[in-house]
Biopython code that builds the backbone (N, CA, C, O; Angstrom):
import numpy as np
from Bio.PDB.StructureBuilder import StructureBuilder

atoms = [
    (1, "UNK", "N", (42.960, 140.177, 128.395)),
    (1, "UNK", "CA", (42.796, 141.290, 129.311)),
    (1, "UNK", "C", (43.751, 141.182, 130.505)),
    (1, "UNK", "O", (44.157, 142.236, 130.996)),
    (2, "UNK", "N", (44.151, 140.006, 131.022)),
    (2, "UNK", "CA", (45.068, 139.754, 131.929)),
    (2, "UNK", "C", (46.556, 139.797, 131.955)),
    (2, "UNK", "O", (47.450, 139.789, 132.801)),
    (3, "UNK", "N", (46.378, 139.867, 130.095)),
    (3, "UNK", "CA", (48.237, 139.932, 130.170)),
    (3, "UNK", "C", (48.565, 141.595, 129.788)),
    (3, "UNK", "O", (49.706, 142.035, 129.652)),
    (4, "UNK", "N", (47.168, 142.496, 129.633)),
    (4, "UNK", "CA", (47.128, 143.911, 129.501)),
    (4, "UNK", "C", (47.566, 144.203, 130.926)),
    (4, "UNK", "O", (48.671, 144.657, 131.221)),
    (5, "UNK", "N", (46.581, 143.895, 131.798)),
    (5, "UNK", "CA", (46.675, 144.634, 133.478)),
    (5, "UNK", "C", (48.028, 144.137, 133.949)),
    (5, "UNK", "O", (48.530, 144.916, 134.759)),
    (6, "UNK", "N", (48.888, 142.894, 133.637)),
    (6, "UNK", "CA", (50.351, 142.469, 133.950)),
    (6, "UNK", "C", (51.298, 143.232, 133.375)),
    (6, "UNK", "O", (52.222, 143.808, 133.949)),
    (7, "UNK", "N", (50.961, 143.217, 131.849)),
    (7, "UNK", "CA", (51.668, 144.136, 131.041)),
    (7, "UNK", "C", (52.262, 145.497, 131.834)),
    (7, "UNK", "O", (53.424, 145.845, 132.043)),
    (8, "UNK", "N", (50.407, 146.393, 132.344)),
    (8, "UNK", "CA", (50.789, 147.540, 132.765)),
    (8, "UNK", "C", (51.916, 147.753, 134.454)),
    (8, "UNK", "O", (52.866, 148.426, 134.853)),
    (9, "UNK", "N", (50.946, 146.626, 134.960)),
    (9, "UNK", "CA", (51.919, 146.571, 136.545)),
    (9, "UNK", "C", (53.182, 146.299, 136.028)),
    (9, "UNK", "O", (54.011, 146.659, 136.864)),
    (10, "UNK", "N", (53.693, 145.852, 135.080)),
    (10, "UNK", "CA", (55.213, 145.561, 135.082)),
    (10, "UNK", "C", (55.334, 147.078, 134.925)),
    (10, "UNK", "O", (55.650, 147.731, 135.919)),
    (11, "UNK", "N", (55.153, 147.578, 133.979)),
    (11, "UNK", "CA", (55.957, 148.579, 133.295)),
    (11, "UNK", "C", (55.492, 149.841, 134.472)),
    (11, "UNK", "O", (56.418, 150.650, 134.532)),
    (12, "UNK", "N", (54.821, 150.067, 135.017)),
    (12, "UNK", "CA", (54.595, 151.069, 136.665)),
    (12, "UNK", "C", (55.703, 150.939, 137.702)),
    (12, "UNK", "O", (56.274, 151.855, 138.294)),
    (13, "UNK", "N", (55.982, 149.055, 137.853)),
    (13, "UNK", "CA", (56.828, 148.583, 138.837)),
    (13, "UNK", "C", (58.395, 149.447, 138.281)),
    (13, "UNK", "O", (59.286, 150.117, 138.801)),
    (14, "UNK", "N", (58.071, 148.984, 137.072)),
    (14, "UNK", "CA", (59.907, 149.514, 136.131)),
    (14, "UNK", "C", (60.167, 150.951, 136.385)),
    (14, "UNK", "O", (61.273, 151.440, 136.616)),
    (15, "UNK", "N", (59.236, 151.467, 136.330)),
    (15, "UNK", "CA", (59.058, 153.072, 136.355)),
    (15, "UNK", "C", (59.342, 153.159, 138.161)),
    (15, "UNK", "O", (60.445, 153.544, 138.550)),
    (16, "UNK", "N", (58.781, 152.959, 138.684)),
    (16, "UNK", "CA", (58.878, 153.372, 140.389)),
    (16, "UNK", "C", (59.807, 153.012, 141.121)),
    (16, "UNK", "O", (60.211, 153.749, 142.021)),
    (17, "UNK", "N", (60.543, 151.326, 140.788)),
    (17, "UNK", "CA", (61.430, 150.935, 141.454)),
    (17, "UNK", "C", (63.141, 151.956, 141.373)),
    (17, "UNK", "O", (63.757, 152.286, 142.387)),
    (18, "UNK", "N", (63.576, 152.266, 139.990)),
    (18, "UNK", "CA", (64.328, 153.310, 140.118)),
    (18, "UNK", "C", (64.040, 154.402, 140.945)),
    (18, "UNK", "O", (65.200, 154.813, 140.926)),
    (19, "UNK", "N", (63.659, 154.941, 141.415)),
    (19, "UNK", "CA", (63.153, 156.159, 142.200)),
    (19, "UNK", "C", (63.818, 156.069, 143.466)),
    (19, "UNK", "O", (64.687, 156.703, 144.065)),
    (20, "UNK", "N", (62.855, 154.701, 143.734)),
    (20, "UNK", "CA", (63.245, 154.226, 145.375)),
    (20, "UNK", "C", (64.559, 153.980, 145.360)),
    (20, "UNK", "O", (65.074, 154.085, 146.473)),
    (21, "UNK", "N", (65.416, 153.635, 144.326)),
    (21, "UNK", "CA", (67.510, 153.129, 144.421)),
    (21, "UNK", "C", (68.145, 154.251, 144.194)),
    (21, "UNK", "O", (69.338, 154.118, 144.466)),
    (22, "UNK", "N", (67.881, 155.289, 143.819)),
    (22, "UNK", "CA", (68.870, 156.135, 143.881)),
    (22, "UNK", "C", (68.221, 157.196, 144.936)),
    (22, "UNK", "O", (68.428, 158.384, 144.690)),
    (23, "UNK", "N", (67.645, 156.947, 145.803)),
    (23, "UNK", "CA", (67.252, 157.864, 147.009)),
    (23, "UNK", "C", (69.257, 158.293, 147.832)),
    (23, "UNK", "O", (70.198, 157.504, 147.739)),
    (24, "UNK", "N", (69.316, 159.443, 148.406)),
    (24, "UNK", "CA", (70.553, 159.655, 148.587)),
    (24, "UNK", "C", (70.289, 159.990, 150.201)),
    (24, "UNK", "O", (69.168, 160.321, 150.587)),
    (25, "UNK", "N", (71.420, 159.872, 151.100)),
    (25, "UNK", "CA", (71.542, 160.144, 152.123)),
    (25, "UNK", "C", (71.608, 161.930, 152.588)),
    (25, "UNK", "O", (72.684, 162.528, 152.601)),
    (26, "UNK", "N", (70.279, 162.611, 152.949)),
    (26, "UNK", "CA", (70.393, 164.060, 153.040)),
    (26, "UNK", "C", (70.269, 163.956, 154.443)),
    (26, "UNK", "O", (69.924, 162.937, 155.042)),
    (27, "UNK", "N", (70.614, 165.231, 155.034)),
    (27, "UNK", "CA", (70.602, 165.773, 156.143)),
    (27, "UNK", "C", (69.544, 166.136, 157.172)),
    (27, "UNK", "O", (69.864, 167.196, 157.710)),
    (28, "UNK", "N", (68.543, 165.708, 157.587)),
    (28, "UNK", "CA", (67.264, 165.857, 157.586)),
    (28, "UNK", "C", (67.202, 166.423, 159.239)),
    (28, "UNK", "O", (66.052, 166.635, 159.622)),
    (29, "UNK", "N", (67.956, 166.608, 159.940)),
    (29, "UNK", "CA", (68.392, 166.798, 161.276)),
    (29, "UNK", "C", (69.194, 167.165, 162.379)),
    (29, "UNK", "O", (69.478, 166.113, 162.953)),
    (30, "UNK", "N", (69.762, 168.234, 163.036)),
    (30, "UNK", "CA", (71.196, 168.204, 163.771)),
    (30, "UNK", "C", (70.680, 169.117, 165.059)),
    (30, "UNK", "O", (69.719, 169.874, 165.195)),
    (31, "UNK", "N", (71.613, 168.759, 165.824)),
    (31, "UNK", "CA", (71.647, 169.521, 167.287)),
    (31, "UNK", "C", (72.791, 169.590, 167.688)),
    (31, "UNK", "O", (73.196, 168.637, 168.353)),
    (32, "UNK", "N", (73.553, 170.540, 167.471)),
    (32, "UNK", "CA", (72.803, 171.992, 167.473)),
    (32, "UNK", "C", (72.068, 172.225, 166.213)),
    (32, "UNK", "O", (72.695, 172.221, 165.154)),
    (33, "UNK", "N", (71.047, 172.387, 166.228)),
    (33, "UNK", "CA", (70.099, 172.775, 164.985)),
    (33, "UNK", "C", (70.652, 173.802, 163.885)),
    (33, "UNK", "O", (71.044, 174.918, 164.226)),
    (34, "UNK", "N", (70.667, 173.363, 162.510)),
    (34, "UNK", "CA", (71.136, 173.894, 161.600)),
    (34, "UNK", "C", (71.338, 175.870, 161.918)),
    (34, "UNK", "O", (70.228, 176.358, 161.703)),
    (35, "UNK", "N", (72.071, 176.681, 162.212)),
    (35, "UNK", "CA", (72.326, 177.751, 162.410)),
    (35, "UNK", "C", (71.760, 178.317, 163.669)),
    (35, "UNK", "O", (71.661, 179.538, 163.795)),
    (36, "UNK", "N", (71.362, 177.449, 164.656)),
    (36, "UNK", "CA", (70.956, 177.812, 166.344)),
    (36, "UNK", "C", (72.577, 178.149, 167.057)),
    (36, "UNK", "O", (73.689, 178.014, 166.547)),
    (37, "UNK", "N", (72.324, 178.457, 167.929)),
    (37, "UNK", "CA", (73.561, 179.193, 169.077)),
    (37, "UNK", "C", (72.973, 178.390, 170.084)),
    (37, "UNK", "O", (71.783, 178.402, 170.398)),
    (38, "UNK", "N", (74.280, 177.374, 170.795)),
    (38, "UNK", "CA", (74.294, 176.258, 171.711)),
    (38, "UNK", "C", (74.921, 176.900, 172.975)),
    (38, "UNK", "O", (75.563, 177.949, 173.019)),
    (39, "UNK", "N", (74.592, 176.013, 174.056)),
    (39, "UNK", "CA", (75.506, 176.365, 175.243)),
    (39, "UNK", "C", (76.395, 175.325, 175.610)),
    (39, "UNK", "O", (76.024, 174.323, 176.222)),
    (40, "UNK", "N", (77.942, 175.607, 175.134)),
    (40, "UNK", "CA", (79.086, 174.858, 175.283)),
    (40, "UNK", "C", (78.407, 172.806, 175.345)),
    (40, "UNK", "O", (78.292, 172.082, 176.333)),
    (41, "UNK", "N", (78.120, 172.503, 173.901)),
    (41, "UNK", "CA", (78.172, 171.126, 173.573)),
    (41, "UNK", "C", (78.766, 170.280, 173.683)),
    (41, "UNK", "O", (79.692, 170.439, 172.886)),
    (42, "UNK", "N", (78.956, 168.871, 174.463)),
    (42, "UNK", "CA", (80.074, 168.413, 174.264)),
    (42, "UNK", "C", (79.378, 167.091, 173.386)),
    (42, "UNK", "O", (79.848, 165.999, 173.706)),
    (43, "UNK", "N", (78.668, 167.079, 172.675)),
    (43, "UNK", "CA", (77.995, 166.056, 172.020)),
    (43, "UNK", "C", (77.381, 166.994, 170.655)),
    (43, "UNK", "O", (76.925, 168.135, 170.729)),
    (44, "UNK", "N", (77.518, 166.163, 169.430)),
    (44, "UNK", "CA", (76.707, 166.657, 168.536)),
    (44, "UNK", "C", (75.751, 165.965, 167.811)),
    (44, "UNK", "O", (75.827, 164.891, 168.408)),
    (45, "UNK", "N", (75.092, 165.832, 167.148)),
    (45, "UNK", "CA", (74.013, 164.792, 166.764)),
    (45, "UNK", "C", (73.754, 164.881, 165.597)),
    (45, "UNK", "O", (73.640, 166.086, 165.370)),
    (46, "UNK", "N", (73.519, 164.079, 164.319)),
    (46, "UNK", "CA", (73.019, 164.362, 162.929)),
    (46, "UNK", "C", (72.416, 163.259, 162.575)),
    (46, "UNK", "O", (72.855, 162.112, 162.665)),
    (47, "UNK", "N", (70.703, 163.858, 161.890)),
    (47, "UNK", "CA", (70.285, 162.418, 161.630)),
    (47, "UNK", "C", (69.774, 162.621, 160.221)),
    (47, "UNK", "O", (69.180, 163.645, 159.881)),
    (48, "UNK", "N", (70.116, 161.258, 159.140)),
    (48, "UNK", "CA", (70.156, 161.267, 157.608)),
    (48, "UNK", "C", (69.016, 160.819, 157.310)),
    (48, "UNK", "O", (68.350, 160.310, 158.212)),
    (49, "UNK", "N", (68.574, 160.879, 156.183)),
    (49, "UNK", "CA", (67.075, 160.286, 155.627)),
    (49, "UNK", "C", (67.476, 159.124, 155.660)),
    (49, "UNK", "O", (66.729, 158.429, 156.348)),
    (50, "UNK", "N", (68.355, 158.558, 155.214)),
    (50, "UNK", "CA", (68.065, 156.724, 155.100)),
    (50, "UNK", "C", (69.807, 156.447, 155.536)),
    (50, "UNK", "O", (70.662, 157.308, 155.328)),
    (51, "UNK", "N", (70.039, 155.414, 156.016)),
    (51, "UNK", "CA", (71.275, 154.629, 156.748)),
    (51, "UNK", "C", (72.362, 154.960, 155.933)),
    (51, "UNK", "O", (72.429, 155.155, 154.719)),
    (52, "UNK", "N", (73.476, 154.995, 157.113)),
    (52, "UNK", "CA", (74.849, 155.072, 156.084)),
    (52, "UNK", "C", (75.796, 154.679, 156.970)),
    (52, "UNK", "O", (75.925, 154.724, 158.193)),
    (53, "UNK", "N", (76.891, 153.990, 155.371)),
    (53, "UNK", "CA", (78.100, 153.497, 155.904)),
    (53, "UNK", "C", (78.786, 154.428, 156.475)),
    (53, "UNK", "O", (79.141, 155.450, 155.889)),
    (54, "UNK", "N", (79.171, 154.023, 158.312)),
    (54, "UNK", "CA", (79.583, 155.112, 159.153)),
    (54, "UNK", "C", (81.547, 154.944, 158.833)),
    (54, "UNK", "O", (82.330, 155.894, 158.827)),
    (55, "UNK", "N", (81.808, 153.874, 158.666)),
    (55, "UNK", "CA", (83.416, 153.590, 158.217)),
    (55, "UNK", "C", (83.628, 154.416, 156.357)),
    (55, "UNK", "O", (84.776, 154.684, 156.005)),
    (56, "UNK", "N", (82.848, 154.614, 155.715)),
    (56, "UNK", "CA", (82.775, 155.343, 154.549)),
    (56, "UNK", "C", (82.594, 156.653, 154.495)),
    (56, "UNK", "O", (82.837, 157.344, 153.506)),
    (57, "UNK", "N", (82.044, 157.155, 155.843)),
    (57, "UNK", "CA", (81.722, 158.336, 155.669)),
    (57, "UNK", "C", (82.668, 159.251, 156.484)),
    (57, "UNK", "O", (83.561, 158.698, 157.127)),
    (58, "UNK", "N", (82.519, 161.085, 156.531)),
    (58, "UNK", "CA", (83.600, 161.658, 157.169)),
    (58, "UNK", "C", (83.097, 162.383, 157.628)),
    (58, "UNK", "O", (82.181, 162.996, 157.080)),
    (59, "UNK", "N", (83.527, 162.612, 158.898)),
    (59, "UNK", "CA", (82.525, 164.170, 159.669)),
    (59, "UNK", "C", (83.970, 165.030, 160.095)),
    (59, "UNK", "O", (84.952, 164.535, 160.647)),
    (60, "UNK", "N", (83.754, 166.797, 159.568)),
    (60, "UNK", "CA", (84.650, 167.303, 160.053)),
    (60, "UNK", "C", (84.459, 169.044, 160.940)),
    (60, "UNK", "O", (84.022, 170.129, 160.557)),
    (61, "UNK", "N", (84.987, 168.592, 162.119)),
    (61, "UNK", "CA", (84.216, 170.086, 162.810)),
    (61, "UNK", "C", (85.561, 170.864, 162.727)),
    (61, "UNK", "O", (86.718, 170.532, 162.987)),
    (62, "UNK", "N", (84.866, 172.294, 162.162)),
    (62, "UNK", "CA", (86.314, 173.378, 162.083)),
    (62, "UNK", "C", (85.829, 174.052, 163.180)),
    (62, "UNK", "O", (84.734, 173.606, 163.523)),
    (63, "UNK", "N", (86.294, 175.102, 163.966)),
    (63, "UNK", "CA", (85.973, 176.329, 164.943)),
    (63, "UNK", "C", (86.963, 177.519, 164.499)),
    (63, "UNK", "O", (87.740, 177.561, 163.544)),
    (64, "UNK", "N", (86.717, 178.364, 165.383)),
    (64, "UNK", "CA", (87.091, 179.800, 165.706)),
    (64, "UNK", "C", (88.988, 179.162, 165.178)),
    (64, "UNK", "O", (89.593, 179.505, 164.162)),
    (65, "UNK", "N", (89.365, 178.431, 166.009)),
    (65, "UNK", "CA", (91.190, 178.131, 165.914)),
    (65, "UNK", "C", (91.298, 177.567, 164.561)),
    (65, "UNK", "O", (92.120, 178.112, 163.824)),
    (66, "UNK", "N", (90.248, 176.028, 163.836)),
    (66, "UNK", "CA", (90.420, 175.785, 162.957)),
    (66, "UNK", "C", (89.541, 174.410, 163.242)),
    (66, "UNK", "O", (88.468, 174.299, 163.836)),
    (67, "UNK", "N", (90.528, 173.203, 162.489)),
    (67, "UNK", "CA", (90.109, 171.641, 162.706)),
    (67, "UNK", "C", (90.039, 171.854, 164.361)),
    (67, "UNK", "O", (90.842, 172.461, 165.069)),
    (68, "UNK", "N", (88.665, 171.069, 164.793)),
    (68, "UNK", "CA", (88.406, 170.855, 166.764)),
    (68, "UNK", "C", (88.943, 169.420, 166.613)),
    (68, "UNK", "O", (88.406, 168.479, 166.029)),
    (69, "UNK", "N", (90.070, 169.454, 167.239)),
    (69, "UNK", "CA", (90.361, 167.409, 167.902)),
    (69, "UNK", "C", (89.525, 166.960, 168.791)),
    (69, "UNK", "O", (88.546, 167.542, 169.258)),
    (70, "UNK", "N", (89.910, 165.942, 169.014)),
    (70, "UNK", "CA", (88.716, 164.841, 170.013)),
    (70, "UNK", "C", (87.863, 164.424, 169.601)),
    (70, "UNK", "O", (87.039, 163.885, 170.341)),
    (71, "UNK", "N", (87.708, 164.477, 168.449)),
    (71, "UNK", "CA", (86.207, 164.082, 167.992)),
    (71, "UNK", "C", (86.056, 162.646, 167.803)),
    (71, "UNK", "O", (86.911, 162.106, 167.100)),
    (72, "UNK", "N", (85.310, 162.066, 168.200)),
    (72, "UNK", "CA", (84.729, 160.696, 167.536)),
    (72, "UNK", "C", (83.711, 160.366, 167.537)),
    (72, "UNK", "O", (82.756, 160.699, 168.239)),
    (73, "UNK", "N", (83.843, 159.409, 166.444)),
    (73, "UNK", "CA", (82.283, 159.549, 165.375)),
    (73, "UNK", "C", (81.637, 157.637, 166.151)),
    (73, "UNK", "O", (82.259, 156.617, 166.450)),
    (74, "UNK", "N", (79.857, 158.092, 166.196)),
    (74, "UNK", "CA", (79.616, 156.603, 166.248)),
    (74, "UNK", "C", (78.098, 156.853, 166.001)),
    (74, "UNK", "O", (77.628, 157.990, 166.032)),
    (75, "UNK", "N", (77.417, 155.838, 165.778)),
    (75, "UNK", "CA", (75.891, 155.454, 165.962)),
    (75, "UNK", "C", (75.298, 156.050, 166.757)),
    (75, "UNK", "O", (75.852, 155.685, 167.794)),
    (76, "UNK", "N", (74.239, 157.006, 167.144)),
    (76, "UNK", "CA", (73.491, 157.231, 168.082)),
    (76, "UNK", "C", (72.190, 156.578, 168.191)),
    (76, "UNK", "O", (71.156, 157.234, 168.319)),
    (77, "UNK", "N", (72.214, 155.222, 168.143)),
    (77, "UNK", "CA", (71.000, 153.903, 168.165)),
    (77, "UNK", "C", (70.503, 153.376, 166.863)),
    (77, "UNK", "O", (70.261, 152.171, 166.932)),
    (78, "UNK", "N", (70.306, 153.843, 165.843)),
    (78, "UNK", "CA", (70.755, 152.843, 164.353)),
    (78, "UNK", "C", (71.462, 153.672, 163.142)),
    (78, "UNK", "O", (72.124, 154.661, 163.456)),
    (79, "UNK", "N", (71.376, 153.395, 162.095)),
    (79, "UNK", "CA", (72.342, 153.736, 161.252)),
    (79, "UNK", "C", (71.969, 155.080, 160.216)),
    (79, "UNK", "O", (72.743, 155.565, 159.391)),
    (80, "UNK", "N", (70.711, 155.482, 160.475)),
    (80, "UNK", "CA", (70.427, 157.029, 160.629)),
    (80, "UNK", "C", (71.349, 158.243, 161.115)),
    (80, "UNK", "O", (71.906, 159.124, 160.460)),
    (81, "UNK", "N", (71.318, 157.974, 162.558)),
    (81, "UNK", "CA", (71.769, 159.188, 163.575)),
    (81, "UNK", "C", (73.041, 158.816, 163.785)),
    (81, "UNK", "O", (73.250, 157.605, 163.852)),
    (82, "UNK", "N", (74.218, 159.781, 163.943)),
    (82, "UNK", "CA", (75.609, 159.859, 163.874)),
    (82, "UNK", "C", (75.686, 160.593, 164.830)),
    (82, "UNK", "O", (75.078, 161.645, 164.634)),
    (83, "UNK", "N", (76.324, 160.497, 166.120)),
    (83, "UNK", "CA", (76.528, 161.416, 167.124)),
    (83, "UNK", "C", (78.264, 161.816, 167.229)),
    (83, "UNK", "O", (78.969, 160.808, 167.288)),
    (84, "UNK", "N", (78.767, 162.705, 167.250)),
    (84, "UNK", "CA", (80.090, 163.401, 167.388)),
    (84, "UNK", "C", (80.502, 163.452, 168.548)),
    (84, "UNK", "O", (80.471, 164.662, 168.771)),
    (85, "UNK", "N", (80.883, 162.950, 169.479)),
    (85, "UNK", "CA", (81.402, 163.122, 170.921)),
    (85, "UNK", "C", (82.916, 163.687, 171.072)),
    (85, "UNK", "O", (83.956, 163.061, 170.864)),
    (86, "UNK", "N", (82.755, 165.147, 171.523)),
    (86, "UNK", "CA", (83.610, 165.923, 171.938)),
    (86, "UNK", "C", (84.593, 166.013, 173.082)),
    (86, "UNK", "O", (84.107, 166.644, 174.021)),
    (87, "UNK", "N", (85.694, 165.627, 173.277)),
    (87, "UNK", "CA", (86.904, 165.629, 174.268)),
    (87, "UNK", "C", (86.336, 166.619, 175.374)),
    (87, "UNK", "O", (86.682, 166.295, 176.510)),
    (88, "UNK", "N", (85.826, 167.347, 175.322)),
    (88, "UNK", "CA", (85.464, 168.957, 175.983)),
    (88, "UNK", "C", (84.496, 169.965, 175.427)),
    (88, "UNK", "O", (84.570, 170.067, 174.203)),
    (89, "UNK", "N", (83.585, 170.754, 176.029)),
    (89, "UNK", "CA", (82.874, 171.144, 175.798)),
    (89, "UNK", "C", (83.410, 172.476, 174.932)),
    (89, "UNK", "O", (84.310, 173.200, 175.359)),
    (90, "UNK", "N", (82.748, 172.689, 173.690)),
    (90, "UNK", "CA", (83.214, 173.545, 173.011)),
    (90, "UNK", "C", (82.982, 174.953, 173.631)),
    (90, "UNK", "O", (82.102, 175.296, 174.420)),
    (91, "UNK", "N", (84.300, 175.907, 172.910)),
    (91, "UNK", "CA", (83.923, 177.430, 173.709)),
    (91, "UNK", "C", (83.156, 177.781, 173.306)),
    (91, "UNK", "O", (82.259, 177.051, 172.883)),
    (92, "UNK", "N", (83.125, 179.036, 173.237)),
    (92, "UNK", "CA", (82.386, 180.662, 172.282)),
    (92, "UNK", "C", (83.071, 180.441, 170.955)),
    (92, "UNK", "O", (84.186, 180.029, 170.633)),
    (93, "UNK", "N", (81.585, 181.028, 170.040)),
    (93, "UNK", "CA", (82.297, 181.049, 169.190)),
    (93, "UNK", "C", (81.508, 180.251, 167.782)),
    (93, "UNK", "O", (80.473, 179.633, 168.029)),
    (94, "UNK", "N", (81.921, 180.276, 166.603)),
    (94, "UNK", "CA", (80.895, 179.849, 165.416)),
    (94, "UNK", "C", (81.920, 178.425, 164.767)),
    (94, "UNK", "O", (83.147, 178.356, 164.696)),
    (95, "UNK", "N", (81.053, 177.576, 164.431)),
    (95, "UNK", "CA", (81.621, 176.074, 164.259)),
    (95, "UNK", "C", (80.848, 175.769, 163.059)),
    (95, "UNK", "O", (79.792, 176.361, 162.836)),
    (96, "UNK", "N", (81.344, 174.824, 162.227)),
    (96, "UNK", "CA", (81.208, 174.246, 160.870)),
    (96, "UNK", "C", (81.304, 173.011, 160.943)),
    (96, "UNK", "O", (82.354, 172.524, 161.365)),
    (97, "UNK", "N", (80.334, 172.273, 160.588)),
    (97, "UNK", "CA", (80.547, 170.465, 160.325)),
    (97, "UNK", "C", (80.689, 170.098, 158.977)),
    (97, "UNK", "O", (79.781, 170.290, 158.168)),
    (98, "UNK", "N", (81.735, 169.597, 158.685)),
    (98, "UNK", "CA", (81.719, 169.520, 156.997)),
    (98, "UNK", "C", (81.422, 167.564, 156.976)),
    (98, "UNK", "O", (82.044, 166.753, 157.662)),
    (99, "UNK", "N", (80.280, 167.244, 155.951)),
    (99, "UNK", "CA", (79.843, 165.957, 156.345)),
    (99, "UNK", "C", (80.085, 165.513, 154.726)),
    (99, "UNK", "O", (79.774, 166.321, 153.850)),
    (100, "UNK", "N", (80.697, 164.091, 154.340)),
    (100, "UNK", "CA", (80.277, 162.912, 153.273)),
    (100, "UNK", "C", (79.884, 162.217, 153.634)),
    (100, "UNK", "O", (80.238, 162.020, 154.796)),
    (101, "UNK", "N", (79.218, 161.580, 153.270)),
    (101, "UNK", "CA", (78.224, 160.255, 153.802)),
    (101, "UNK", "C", (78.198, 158.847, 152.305)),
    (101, "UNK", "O", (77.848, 159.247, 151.194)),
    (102, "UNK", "N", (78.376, 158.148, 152.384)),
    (102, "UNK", "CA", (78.020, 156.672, 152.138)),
    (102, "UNK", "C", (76.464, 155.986, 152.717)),
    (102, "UNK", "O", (76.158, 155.299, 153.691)),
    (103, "UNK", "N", (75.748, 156.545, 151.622)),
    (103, "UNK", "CA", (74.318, 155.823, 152.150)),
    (103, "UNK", "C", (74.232, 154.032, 152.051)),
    (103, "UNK", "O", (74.649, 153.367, 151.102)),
    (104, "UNK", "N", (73.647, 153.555, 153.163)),
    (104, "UNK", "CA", (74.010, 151.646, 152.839)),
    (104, "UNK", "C", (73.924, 151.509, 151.107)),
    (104, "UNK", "O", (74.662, 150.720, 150.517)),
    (105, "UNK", "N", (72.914, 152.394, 150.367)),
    (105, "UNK", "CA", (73.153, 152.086, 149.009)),
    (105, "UNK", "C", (74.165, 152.175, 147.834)),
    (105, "UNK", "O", (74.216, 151.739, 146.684)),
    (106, "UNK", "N", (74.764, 152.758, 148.451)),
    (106, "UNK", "CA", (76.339, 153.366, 148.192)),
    (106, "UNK", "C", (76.444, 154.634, 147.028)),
    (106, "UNK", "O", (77.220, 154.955, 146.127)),
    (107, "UNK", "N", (75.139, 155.157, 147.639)),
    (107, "UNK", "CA", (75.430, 156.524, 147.282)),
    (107, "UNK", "C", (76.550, 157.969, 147.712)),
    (107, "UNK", "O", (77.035, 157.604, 148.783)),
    (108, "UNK", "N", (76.989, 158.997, 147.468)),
    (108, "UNK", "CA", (77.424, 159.961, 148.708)),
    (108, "UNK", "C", (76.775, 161.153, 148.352)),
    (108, "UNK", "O", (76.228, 161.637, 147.361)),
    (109, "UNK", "N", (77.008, 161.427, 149.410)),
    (109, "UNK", "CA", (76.303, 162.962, 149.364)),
    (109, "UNK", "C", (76.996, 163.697, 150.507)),
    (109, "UNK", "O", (77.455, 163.130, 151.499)),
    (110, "UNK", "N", (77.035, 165.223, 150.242)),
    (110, "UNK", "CA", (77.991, 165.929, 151.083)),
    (110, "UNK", "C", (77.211, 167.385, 151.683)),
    (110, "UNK", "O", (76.206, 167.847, 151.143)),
    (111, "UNK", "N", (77.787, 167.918, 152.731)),
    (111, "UNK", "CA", (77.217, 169.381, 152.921)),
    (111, "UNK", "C", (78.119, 169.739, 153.759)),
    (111, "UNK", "O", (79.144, 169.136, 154.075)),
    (112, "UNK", "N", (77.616, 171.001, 154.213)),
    (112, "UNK", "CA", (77.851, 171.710, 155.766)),
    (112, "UNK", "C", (76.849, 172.078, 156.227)),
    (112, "UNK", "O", (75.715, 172.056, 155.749)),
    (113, "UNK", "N", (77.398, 172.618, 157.669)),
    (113, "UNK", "CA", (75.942, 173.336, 158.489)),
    (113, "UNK", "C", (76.801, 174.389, 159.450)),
    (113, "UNK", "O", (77.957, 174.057, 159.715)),
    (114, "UNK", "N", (76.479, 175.182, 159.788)),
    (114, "UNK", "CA", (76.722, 176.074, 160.895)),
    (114, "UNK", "C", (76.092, 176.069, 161.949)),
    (114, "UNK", "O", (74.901, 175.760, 161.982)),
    (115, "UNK", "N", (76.991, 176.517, 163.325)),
    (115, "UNK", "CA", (76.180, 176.961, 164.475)),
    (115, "UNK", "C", (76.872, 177.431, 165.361)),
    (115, "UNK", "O", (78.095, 177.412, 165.226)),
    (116, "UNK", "N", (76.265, 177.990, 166.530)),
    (116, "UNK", "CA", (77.318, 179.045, 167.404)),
    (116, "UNK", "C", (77.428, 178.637, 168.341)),
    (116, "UNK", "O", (76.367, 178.062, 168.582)),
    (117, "UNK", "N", (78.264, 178.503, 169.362)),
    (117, "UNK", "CA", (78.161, 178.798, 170.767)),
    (117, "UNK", "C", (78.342, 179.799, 171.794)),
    (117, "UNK", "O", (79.318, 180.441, 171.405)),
    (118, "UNK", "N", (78.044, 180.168, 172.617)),
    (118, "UNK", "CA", (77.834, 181.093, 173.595)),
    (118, "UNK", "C", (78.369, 180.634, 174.749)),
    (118, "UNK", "O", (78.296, 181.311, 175.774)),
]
sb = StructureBuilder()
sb.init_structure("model")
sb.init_model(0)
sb.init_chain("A")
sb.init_seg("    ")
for serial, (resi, resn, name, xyz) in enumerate(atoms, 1):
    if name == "N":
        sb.init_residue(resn, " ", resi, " ")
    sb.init_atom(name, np.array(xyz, "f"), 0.0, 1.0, " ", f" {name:<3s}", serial, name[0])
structure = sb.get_structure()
């Protein structure tokens, strides 16, 4: 009876542990909030379901002119949240973050998001 109930916990463990490894790095967060209208940002913020390699990954803001310069990318307190720090506060006008990400598991996963400023 004991090598039945082992039997079964193995084969539950086999079944569940895949699940938890291919979990992927999604988007679960941003400010300016996914399609909100900001007042001239000079900071942006994005936070992922689970950690990612920030040297693997790419953040890219287009605007009204095109690619925005100044940007640089870092940690906003662990390896979740990615904050964008802007040279200058952005104008008027509708902006695009185009994101890949490297989850620590070395998954990627990609999107965009929109948002405006005023």
């Amino acid at each position: 009876m004991i090598r039945v109930k082992i039997l079964i916990l193995s084969v539950l463990l086999i079944i569940g542990v895949p699940a938890i490894a291919f979990a992927h790095a999604h988007l679960v967060s941003s400010s300016p909030a996914v399609g909100a209208t900001a007042s001239a940002p000079t900071n942006l913020e994005m936070t992922f379901s689970e950690g990612i390699e920030l040297g693997l990954s790419k953040f890219e803001l287009t605007g009204p002119t095109g690619l925005v310069g100044g940007v640089s990318v870092a940690f906003g307190g662990d390896n979740k949240t990615v904050q964008l720090h802007l040279s200058a506060p952005l104008p008027a006008g509708s902006y695009t973050i185009r994101w890949h990400v490297v989850s620590v598991d070395t998954h990627r996963t990609e999107g965009t998001f929109s948002f405006s400023v005023k």
